[in-house]
ZAMI-114100 format. One record per residue (C-alpha): residue number from 1; residue in three letters; x, y, z. Coordinates in nm, 4 decimals. Layout:
# residues N
@seq=NUM	type=ALA	px=X	py=Y	pz=Z
...
END
This chain:
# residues 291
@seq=1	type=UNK	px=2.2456	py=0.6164	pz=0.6796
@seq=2	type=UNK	px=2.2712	py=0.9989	pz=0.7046
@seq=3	type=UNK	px=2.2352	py=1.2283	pz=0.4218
@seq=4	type=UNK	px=2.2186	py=1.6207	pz=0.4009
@seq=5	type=UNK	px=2.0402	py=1.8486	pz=0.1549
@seq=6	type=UNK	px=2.3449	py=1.8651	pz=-0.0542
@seq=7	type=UNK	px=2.4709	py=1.5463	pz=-0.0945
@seq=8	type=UNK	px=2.4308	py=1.3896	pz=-0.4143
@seq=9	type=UNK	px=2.1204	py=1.0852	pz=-0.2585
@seq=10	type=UNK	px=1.8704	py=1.3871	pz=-0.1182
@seq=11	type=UNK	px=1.5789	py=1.3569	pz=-0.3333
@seq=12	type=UNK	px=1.5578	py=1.6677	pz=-0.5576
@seq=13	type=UNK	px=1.1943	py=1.7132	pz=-0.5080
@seq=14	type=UNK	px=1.2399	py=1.7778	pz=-0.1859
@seq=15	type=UNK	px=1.4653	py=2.0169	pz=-0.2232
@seq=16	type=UNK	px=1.2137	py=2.2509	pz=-0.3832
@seq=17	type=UNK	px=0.9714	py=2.2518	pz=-0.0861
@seq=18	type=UNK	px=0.9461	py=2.5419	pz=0.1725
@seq=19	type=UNK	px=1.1570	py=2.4483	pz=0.4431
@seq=20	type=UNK	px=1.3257	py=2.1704	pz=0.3342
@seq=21	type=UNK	px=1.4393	py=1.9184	pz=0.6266
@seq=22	type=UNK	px=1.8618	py=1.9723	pz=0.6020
@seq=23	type=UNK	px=1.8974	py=1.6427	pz=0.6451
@seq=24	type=UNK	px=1.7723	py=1.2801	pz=0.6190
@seq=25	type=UNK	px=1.8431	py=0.9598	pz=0.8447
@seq=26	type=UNK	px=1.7623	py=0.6443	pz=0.6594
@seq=27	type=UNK	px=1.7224	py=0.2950	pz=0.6547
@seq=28	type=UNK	px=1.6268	py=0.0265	pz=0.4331
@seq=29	type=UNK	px=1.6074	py=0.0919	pz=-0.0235
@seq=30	type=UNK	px=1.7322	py=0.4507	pz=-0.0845
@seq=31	type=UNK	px=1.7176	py=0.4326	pz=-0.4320
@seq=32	type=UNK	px=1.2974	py=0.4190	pz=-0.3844
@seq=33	type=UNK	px=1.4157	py=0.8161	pz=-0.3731
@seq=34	type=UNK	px=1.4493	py=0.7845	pz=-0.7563
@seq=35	type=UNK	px=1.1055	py=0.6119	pz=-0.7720
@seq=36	type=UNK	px=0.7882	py=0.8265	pz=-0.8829
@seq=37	type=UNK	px=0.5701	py=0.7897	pz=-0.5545
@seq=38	type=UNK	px=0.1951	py=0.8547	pz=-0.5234
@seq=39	type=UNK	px=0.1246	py=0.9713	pz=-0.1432
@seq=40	type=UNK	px=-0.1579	py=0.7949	pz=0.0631
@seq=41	type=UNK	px=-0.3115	py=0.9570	pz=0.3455
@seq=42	type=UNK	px=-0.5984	py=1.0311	pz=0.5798
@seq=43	type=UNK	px=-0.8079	py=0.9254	pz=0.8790
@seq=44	type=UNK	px=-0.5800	py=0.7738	pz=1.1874
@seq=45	type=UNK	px=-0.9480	py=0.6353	pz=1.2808
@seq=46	type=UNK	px=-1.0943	py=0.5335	pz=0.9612
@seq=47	type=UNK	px=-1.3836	py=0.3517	pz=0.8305
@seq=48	type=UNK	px=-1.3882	py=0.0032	pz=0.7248
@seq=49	type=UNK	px=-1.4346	py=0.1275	pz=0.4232
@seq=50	type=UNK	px=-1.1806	py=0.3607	pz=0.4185
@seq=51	type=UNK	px=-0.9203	py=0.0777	pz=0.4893
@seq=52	type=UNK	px=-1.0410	py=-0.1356	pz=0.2080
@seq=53	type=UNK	px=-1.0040	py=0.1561	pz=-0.0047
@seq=54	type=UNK	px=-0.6455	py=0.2746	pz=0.1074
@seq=55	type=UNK	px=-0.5686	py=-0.1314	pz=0.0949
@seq=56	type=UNK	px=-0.7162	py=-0.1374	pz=-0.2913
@seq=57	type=UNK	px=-0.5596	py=0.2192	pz=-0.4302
@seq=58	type=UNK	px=-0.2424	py=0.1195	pz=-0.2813
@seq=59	type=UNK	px=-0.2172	py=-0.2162	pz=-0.3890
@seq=60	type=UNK	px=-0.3094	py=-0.1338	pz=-0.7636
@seq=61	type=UNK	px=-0.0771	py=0.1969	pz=-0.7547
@seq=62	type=UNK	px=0.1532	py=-0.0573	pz=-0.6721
@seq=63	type=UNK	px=0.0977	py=-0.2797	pz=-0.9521
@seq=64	type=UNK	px=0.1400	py=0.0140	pz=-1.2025
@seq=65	type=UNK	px=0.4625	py=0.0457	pz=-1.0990
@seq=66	type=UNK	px=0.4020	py=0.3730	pz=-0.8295
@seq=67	type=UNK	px=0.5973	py=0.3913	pz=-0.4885
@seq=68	type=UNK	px=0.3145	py=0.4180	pz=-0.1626
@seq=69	type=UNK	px=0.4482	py=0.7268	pz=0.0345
@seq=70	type=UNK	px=0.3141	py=0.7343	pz=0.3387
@seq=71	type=UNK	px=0.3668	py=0.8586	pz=0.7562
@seq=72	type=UNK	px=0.3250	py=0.5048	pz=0.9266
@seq=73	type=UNK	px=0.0685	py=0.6293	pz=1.1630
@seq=74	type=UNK	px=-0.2460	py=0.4674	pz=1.2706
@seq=75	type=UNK	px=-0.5285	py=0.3984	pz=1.0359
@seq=76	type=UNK	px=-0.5161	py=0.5188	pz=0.6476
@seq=77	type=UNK	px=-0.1689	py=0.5166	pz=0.6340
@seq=78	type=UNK	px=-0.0726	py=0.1620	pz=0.7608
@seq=79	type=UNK	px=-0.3000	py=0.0465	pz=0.4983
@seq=80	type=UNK	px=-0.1808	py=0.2095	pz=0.2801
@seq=81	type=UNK	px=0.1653	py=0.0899	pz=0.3742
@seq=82	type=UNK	px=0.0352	py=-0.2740	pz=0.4091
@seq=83	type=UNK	px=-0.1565	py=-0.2959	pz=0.0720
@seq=84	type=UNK	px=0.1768	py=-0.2094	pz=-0.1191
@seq=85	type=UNK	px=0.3899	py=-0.5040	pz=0.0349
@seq=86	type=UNK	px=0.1340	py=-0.7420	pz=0.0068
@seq=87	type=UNK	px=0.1819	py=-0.6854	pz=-0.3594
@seq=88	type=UNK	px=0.5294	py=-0.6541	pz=-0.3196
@seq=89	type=UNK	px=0.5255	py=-0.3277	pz=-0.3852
@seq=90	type=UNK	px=0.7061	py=0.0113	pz=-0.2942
@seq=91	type=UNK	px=0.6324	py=0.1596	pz=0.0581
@seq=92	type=UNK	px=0.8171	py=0.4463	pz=0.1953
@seq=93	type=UNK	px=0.7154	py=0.5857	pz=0.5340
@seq=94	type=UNK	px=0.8303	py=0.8946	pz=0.6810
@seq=95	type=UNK	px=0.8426	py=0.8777	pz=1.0775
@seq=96	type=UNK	px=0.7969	py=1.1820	pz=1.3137
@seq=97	type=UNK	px=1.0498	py=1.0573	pz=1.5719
@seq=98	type=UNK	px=1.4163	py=0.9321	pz=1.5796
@seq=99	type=UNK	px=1.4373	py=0.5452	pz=1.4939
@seq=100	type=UNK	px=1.5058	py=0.4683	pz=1.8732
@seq=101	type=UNK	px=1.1720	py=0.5943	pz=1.9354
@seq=102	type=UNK	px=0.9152	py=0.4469	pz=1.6850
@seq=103	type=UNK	px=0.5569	py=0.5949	pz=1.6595
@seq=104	type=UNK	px=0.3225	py=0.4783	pz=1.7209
@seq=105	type=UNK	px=0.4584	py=0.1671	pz=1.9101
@seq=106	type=UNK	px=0.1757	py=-0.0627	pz=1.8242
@seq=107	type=UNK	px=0.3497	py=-0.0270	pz=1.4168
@seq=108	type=UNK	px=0.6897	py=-0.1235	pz=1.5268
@seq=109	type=UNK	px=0.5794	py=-0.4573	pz=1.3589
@seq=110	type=UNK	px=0.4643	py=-0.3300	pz=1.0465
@seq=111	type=UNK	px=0.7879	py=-0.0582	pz=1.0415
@seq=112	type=UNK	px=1.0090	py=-0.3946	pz=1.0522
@seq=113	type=UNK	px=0.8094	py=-0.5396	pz=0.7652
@seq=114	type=UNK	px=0.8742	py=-0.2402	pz=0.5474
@seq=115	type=UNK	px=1.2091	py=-0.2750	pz=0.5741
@seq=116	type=UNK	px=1.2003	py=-0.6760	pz=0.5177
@seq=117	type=UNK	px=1.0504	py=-0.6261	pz=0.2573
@seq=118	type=UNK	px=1.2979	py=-0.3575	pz=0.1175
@seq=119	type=UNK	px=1.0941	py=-0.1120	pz=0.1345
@seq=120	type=UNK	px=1.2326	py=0.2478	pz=0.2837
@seq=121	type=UNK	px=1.1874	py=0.4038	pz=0.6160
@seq=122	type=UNK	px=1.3065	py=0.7814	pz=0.6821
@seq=123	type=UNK	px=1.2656	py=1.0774	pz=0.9244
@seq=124	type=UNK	px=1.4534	py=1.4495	pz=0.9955
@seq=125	type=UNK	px=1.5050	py=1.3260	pz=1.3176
@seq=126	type=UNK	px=1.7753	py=1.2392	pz=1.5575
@seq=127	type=UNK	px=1.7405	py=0.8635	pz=1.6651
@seq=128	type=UNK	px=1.6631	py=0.9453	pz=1.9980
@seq=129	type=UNK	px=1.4153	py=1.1737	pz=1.9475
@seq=130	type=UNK	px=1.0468	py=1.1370	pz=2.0257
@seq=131	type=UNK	px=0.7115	py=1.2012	pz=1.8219
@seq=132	type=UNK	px=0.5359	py=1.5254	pz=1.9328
@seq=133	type=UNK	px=0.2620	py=1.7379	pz=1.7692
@seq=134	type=UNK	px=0.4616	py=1.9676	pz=1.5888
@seq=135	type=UNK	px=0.6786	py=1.7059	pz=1.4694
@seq=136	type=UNK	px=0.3207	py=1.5048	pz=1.2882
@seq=137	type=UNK	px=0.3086	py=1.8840	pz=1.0895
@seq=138	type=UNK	px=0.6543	py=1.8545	pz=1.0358
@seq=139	type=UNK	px=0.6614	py=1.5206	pz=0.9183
@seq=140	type=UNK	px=0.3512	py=1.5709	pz=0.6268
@seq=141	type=UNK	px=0.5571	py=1.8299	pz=0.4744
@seq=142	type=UNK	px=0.7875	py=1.5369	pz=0.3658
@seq=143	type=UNK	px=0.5585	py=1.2871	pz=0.2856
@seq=144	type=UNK	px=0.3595	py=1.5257	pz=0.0458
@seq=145	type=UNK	px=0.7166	py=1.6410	pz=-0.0791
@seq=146	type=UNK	px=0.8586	py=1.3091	pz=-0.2076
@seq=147	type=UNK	px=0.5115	py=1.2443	pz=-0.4019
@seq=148	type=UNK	px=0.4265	py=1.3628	pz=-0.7273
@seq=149	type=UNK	px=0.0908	py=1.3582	pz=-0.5989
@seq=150	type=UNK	px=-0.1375	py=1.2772	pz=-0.2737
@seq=151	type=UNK	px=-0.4244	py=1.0782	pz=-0.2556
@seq=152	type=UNK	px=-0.6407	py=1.1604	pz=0.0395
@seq=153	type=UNK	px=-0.8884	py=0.8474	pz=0.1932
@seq=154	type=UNK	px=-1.1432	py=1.0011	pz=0.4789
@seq=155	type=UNK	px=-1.0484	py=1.2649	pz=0.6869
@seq=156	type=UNK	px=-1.2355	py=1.5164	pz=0.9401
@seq=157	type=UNK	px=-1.3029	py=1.8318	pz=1.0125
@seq=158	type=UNK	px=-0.9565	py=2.0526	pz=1.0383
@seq=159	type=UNK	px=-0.7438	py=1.7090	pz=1.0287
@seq=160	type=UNK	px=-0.3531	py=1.7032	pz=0.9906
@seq=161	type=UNK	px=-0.4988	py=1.5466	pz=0.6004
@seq=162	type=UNK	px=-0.6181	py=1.8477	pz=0.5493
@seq=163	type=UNK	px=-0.2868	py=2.0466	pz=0.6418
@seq=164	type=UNK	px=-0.0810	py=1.7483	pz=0.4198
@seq=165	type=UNK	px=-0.3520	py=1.8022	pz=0.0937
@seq=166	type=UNK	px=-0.2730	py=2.2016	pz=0.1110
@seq=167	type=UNK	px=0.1061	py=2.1457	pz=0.1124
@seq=168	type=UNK	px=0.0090	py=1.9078	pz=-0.1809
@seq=169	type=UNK	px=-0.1469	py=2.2006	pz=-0.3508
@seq=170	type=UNK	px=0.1202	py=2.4622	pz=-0.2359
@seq=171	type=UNK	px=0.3817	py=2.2401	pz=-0.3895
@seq=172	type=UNK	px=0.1971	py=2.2513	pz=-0.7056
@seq=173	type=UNK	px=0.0913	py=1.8998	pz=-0.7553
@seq=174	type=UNK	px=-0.2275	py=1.7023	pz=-0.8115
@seq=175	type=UNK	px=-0.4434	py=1.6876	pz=-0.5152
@seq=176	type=UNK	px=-0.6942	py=1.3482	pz=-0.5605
@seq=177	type=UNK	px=-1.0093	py=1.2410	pz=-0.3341
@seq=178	type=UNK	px=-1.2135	py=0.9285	pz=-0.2741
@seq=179	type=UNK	px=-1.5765	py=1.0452	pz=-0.2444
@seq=180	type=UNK	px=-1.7781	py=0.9602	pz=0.1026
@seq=181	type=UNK	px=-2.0810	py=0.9550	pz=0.2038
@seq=182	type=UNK	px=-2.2750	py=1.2499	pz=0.3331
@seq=183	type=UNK	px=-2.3602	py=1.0429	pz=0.6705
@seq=184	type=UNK	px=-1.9237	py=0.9602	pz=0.7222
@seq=185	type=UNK	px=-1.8112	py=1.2274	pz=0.9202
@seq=186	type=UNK	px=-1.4540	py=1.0868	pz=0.8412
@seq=187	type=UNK	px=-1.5955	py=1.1949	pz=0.4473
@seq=188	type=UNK	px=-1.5797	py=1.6294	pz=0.5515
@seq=189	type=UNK	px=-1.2014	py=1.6730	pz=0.4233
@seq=190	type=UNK	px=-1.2134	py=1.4535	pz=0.0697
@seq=191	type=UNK	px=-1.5732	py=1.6009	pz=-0.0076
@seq=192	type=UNK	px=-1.4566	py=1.9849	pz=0.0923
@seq=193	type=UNK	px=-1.1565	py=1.9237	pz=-0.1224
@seq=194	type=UNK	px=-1.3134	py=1.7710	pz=-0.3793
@seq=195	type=UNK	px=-1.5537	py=2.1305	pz=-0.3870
@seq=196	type=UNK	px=-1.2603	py=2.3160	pz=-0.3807
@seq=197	type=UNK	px=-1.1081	py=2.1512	pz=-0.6774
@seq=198	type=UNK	px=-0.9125	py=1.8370	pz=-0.6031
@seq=199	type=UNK	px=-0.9838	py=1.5399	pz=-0.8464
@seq=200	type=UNK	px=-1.2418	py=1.3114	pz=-0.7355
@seq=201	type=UNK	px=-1.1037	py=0.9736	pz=-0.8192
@seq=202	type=UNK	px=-1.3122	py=0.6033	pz=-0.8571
@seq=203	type=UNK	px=-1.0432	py=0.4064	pz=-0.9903
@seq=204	type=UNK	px=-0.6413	py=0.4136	pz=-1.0051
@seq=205	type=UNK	px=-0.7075	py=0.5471	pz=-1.3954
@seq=206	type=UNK	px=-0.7831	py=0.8400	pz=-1.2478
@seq=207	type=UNK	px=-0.4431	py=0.8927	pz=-1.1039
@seq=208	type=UNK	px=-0.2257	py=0.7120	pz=-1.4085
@seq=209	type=UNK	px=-0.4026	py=0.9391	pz=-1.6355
@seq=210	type=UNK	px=-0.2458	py=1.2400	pz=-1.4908
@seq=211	type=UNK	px=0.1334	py=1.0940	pz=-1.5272
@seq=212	type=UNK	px=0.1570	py=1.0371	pz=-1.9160
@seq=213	type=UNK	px=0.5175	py=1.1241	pz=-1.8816
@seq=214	type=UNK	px=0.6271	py=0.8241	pz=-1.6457
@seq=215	type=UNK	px=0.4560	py=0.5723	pz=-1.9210
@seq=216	type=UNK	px=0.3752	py=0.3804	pz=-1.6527
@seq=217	type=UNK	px=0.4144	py=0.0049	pz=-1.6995
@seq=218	type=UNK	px=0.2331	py=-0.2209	pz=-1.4678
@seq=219	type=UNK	px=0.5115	py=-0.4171	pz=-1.2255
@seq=220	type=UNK	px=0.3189	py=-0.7398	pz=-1.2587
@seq=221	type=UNK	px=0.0111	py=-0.8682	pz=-1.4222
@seq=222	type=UNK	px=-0.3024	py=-0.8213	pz=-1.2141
@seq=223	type=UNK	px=-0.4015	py=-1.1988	pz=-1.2572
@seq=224	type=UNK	px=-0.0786	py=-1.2640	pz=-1.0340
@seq=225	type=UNK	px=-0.1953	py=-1.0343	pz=-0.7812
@seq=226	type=UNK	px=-0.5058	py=-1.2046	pz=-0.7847
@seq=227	type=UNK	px=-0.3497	py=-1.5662	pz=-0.7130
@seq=228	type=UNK	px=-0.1605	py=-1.4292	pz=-0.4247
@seq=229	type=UNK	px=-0.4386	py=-1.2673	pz=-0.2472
@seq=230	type=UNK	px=-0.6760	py=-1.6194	pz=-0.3281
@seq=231	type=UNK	px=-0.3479	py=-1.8282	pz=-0.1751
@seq=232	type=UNK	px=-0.3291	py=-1.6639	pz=0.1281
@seq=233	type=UNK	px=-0.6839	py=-1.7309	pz=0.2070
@seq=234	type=UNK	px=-0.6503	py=-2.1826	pz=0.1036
@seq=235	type=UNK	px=-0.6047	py=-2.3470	pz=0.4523
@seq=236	type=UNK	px=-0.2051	py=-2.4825	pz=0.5076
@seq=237	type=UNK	px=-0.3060	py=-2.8074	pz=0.5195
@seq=238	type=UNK	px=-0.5144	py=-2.8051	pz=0.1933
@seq=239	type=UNK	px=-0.2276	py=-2.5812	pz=-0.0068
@seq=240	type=UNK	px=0.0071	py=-2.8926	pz=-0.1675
@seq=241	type=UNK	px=-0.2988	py=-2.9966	pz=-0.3372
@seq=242	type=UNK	px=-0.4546	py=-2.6818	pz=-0.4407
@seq=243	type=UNK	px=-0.1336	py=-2.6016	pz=-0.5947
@seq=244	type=UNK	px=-0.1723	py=-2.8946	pz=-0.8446
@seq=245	type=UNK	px=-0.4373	py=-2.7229	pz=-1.0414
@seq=246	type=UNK	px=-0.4856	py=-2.4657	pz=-1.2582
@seq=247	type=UNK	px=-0.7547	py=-2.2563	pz=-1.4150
@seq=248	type=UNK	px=-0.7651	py=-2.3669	pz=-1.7701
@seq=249	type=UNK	px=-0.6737	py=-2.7102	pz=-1.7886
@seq=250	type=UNK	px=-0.8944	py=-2.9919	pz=-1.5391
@seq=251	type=UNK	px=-0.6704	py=-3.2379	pz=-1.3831
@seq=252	type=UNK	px=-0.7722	py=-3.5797	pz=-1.2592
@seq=253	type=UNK	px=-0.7684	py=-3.7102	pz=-0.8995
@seq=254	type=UNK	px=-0.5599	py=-3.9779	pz=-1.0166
@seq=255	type=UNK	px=-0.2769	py=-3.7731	pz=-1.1448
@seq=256	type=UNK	px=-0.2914	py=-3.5452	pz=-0.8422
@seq=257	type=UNK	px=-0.2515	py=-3.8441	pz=-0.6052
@seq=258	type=UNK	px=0.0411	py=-3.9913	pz=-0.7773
@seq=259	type=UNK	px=0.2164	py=-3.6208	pz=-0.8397
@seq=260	type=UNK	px=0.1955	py=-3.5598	pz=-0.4366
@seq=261	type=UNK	px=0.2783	py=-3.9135	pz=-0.3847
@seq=262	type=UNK	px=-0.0783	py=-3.9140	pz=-0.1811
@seq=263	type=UNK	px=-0.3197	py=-4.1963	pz=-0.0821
@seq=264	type=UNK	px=-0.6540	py=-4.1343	pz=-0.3170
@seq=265	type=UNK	px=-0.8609	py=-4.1169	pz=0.0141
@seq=266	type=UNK	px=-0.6522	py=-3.8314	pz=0.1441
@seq=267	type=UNK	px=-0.6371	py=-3.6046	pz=-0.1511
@seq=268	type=UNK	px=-1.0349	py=-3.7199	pz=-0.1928
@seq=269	type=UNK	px=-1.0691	py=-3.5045	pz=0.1035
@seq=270	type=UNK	px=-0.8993	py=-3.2295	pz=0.0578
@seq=271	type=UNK	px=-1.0737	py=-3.1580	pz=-0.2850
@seq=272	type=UNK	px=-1.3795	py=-3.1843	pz=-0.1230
@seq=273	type=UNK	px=-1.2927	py=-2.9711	pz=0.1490
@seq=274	type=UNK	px=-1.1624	py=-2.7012	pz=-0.1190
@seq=275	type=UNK	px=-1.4664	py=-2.7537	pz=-0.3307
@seq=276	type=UNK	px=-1.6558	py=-2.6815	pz=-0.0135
@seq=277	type=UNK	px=-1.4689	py=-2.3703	pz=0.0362
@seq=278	type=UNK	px=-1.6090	py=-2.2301	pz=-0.3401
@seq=279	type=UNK	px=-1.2127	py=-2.2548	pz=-0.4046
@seq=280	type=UNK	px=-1.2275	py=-2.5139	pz=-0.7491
@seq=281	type=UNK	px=-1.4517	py=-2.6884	pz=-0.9284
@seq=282	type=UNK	px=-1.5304	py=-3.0794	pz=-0.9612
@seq=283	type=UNK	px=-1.6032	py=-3.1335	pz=-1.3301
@seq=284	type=UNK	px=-1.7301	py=-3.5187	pz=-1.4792
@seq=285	type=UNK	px=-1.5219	py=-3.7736	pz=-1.4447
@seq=286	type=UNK	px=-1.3058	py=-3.7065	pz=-1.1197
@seq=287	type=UNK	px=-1.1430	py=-3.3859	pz=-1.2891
@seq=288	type=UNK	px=-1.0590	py=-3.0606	pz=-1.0700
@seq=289	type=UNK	px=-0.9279	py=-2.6926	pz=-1.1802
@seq=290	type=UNK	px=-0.9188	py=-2.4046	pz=-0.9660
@seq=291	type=UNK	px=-1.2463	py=-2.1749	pz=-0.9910
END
């Protein structure tokens, strides 16, 4: 889908940038363009804790209901990307090439996912058209223009975060920065910023606070989010019993076997296995729940 600066879908926000791109080529949810969006951004080679932090702001974000704007590159920004849909979140990503040329290749996978998982994926760009330098530049003016704010996770000396956090400010919206350690040289851009005035942020209450217009209501409980992220880590074959049990109320091996329709030996085992794992808890008299 094509769209130009005055038709009726361009996102009005964007229209109030300098130099707003006179046209947009999309594909996947365009109505995430009526979505408030909180921008995600930094280091294309980040720490491992920088990716656990872009994974955890993004997810959360997420969950209170915030679209993840990001540029799809390397690093930062595919987590960020990636902790939105496995929340089923938000995501949009804004691409410095055409579509026929997707950069970096190595995310073509994760660009596909976005889109399964109707999430948006746009650029200024003809489809044939290829990433180059100018075009990164180009590209951050966008993804700080569709946010109503930009969070920035690592980032080095004179780094195209940098350039994307001053737009932020330019634009007149809220700059915010993880803190990093003195000794992270992927730490110089959210610590200068920070100095220079940008909100240092701990915890997604940080952000929310900021937005008492939206009245942001969280998408889905966090104890949901938490079952997903434990159920992707319970081995296939242990899953259909797992399953059976809950938190609150114990459940005997008995009534487990004859719900699965299971010999007692086999589900024997596969409680064991999962009590091994530190995933439930045997309580007296053959009784399981999940820990």
């Amino acid at each position: 889908m094509k769209i130009n600066i005055k038709s009726l879908e361009y996102p009005e926000n964007l229209r109030k940038i300098k130099k707003p791109p006179k046209q947009l080529y999309l594909k996947g949810n365009i109505e995430l363009l009526k979505t408030p969006g909180i921008a995600i951004i930094g280091s294309r080679k980040c720490t491992e804790y920088g990716e656990k932090t872009a994974k955890q702001f993004s997810k959360e974000l997420s969950i209170e209901g915030l679209t993840i704007i990001s540029g799809m590159a390397e690093g930062i920004d595919s987590f960020a990307h990636i902790g939105s849909i496995e929340v089923k979140g938000n995501t949009i990503a804004v691409l410095p090439c055409g579509f026929n040329n997707i950069y970096p290749k190595q995310n073509i996978k994760l660009y596909e996912e976005i889109l399964k998982n109707n999430g948006l994926v746009l650029t200024e760009y003809k489809e044939d058209e290829k990433a180059t330098s100018d075009k990164f530049l180009e590209r951050n003016r966008i993804v700080s223009g569709l946010a109503i704010g930009t969070l920035v996770i690592e980032g080095g000396h004179r780094s195209g975060t940098s350039v994307t956090a001053n737009l932020t400010k330019e634009q007149g919206k809220n700059v915010f920065c993880i803190p990093s350690s003195l000794e992270n040289q992927k730490g110089i851009t959210p610590n200068r910023l920070i100095k220079e005035g940008a909100f240092l942020v701990t915890d997604v209450e940080d952000i929310i606070k900021k937005y008492p217009e939206l009245n942001l209501k969280k998408r889905v409980y966090r104890e949901e989010i938490i079952k997903i992220e434990e159920e992707k880590t319970i081995k296939e074959e242990y899953k259909n019993v797992y399953n059976e049990l809950n938190e609150e109320n114990p459940i005997h091996i008995n009534e487990i076997a004859k719900r699965l329709k299971l010999d007692i030996n086999e589900v024997s085992y596969k409680l064991t296995m999962l009590e091994l794992e530190d995933k439930i808890v045997s309580l007296p008299g053959n009784n399981f729940r999940k820990k």
